[in-house]
C-alpha positions as CSV (number, residue, x, y, z in Angstrom):
1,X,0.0,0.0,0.0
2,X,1.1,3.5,-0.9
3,X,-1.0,5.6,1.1
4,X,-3.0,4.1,4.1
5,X,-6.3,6.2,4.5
6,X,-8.5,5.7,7.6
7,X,-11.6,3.9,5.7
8,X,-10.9,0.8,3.4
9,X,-13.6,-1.0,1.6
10,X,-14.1,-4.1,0.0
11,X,-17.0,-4.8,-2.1
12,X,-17.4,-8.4,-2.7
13,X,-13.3,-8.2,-3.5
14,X,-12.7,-11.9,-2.0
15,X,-15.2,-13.9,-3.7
16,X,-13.2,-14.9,-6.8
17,X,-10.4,-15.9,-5.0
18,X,-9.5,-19.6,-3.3
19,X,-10.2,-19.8,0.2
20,X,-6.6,-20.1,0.9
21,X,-5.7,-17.3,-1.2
22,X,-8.5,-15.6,0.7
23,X,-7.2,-16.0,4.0
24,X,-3.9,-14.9,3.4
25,X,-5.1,-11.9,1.7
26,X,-6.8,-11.3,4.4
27,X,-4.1,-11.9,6.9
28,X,-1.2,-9.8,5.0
29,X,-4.2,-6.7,4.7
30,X,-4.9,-7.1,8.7
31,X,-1.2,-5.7,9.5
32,X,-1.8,-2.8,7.2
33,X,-4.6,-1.6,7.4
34,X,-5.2,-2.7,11.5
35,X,-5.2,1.3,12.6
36,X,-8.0,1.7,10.2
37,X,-11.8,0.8,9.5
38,X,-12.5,-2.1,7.4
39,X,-15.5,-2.5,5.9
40,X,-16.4,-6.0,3.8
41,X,-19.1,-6.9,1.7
42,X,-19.3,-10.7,1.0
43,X,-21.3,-13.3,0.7
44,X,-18.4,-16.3,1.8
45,X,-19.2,-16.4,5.3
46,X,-15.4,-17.6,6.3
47,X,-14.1,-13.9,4.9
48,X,-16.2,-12.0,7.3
49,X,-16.7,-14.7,10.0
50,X,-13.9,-13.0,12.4
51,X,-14.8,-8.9,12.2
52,X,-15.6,-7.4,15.2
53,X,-19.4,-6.6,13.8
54,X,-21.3,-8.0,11.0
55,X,-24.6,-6.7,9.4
56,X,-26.8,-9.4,8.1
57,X,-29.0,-8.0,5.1
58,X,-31.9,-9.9,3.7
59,X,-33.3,-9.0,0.8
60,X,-31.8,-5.4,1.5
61,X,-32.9,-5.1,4.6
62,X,-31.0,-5.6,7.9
63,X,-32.2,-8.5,10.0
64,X,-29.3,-8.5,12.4
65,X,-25.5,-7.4,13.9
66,X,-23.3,-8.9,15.6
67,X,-20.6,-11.5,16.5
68,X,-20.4,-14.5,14.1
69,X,-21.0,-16.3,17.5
70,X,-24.0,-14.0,18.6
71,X,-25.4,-14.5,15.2
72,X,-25.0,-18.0,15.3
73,X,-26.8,-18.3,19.1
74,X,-29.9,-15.4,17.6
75,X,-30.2,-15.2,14.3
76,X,-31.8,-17.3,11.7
77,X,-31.0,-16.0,8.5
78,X,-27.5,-15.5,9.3
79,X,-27.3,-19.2,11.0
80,X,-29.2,-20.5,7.5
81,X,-26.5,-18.4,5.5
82,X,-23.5,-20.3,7.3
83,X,-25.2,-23.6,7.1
84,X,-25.3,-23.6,3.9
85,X,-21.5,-22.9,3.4
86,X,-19.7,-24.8,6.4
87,X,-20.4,-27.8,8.6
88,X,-22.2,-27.5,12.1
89,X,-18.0,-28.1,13.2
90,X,-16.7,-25.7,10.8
91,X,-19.0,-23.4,11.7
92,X,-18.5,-23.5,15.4
């Protein structure tokens, strides 16, 4: 990075890539961008599974925010979004 501005965000930026690919994107971009405020849309629930909030949109409204474990424990649509990507385990 050349210049590191306060907001970043990524719009569905992840989704083409392999998971493992993904995660160390994302890892290598977590050292430089930790002073700032990330902001991630995505649909693969393993690229957004660890930020500090997530908004849960259905049908462009929002139906929930949280913790990926709060949303597990209280939310349905964002529990039937997971399920449908990772295993009860994986999703633990």
């Amino acid at each position: 990075l050349v210049r590191r501005p306060e907001i970043y965000l990524f719009d569905d930026s992840f989704s083409a890539l392999d998971y493992a690919t993904d995660a160390r994107l994302r890892a290598a971009l977590a050292r430089d961008t930790e002073r700032a405020t990330v902001v991630i849309v995505a649909q693969r629930v393993s690229t957004i599974r660890d930020a500090d909030r997530i908004v849960v949109l259905d049908e462009g409204r929002v139906v929930g925010t949280g913790t990926h474990t709060e949303l597990m424990a209280g939310n349905d649509t964002y529990r039937e979004i997971v399920l449908s990507q990772l295993t009860e385990q994986e999703a633990a």
